[in-house]
C-alpha positions in Angstrom: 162.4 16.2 83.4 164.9 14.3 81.1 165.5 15.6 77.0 163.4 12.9 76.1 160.9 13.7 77.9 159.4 17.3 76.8 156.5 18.9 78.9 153.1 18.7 76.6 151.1 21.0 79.5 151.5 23.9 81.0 152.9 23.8 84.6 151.1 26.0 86.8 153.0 28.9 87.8 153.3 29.8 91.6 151.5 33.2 91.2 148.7 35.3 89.5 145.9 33.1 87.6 147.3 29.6 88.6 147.9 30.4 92.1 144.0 31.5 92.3 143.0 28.7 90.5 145.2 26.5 92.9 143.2 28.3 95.4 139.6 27.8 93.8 140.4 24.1 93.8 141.2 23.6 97.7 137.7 25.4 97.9 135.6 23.2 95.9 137.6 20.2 97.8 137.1 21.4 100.7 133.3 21.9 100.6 133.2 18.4 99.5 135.1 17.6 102.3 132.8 19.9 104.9 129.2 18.8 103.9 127.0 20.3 105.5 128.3 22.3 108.3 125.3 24.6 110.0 123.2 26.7 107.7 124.7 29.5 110.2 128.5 28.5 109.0 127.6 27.8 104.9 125.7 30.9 104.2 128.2 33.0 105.7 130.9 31.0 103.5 128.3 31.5 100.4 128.5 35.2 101.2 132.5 35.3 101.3 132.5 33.3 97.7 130.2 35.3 96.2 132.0 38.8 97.1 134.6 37.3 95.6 133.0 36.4 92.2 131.7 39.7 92.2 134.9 41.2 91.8 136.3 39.1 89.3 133.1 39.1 87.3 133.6 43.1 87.6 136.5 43.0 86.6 136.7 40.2 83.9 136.6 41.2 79.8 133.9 40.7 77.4 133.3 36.8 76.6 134.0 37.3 72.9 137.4 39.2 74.1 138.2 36.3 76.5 138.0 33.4 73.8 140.3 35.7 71.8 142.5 35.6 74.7 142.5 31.9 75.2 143.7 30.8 72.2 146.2 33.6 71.6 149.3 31.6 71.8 150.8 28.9 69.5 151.7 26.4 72.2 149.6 24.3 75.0 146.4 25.6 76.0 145.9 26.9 79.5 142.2 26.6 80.0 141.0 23.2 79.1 139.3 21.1 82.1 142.2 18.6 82.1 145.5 19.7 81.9 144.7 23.7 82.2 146.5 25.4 85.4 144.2 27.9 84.4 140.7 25.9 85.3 139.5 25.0 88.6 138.0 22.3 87.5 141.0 20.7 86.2 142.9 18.5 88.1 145.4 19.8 86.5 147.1 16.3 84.7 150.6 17.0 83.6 151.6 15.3 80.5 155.1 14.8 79.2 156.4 13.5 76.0 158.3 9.9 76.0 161.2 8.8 73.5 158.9 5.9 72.5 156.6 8.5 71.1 153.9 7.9 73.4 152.6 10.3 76.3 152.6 9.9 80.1 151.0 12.2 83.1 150.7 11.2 86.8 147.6 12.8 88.8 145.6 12.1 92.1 141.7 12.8 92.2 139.9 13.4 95.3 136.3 14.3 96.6 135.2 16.5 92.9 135.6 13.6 90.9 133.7 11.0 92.6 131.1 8.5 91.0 131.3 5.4 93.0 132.1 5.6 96.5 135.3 5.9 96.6 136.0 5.6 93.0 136.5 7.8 90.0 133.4 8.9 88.4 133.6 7.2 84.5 133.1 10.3 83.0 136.0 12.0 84.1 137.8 9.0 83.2 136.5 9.4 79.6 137.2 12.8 79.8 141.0 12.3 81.2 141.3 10.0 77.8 139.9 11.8 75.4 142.0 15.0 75.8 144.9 12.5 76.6 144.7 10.8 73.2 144.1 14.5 71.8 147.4 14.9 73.1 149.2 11.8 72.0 148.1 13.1 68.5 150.0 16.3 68.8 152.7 14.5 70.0 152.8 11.8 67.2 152.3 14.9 64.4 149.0 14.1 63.2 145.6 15.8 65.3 142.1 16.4 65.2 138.7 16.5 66.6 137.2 13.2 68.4 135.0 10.7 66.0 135.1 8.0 67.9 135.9 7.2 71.7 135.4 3.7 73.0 136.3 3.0 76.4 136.8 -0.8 78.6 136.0 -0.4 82.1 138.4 -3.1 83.5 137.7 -2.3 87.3 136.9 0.6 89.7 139.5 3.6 89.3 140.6 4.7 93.3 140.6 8.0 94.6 143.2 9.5 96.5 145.7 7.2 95.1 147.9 8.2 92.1 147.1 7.5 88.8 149.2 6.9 85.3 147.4 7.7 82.0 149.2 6.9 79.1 148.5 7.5 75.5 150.1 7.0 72.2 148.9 6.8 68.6 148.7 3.8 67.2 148.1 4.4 62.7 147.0 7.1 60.2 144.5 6.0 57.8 144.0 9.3 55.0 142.0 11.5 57.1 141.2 9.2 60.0 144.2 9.0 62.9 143.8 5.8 65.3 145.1 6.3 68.9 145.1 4.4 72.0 145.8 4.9 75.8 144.8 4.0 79.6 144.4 4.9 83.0 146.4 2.5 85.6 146.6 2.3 89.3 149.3 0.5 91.3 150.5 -1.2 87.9 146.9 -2.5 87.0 144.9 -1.0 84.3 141.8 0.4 85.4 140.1 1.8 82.2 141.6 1.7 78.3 140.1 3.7 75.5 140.1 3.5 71.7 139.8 6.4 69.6 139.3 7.4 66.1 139.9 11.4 65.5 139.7 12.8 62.1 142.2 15.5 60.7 139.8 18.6 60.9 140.7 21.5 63.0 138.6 24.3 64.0 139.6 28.0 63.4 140.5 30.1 66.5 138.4 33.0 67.5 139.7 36.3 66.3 
């Protein structure tokens, strides 16, 4: 990591929450990965998962206390379903800053995100954008809340090969902020979105 380029996401630690999380994630790949099995095998595997949500359900805080929790902090969030070490269903995507003023990540998706065979389901590619233009905002100094997101499938996105989504915003029109980005493999782009976010921010749980 270079000056120039400053870490927009939080990088999962090697202990506590992430490393769980970092756990959790294997799991759901790896069920993916097993199918099947014998009934024998999967409900004794079900039994094992569920002890283990039974503790942590036990031993979790209220909701309401929870969402307090989350958003505590001034800086990156830790939770979200794209860049959060904190998720499971995350990948997580790691985005940095560039000195151009636009935003890069590199990430591989395997079995979880599947549409296509093979391929990268198009929602989670919308989903990788949207958040990733969020980002881009932040970045570029001017956020908000999604308006519009229009995305160009140009072909099939792989799986199991890496992946570079980029962002960057583009203009700021009064209220309305125009931003931009893509998700390439092996130096082709594989889906670019458009979006228009307007400067409204919703108040954090207290």
């Amino acid at each position: 990591m270079t000056a120039t380029q400053p870490e927009l996401t939080a990088s999962p630690g090697n202990g506590g929450v992430d490393a769980a999380v970092a756990a959790a994630r294997r799991v759901i790949a790896a069920l993916l990965h097993a199918g099947d099995g014998t009934p024998a095998e999967m409900t004794e595997i079900a039994g094992r998962l569920n002890a283990v949500a039974d503790h942590l359900e036990e031993h979790a805080p209220a909701v309401a206390d929870r969402l307090v929790d989350m958003w505590a902090g001034e800086g990156v969030t830790r939770h979200d379903p794209v860049t959060g070490p904190e998720n499971a269903i995350a990948p997580p995507l790691h985005l940095v800053g560039l000195a151009d003023g636009g935003i890069e990540g590199k990430v591989t998706l395997g079995m979880p995100y599947q549409g296509p065979p093979g391929c990268v389901h198009g929602g989670i590619s919308a989903l990788l954008l949207d958040h990733t233009l969020g980002v881009a905002n932040h970045w570029a100094g001017e956020s908000g809340m999604t308006g519009t997101l229009t995305l160009r499938y140009h072909r099939t996105t792989p799986l199991f090969e890496e992946l570079t989504v980029t962002a960057r915003q583009d203009s700021v029109e009064g209220r309305k902020i125009f931003t931009s980005g893509t998700i390439s493999a092996g130096g082709q782009v594989c889906v670019s979105a458009e979006g228009i976010f307007v400067n409204k921010h919703l108040a954090r749980p207290r």
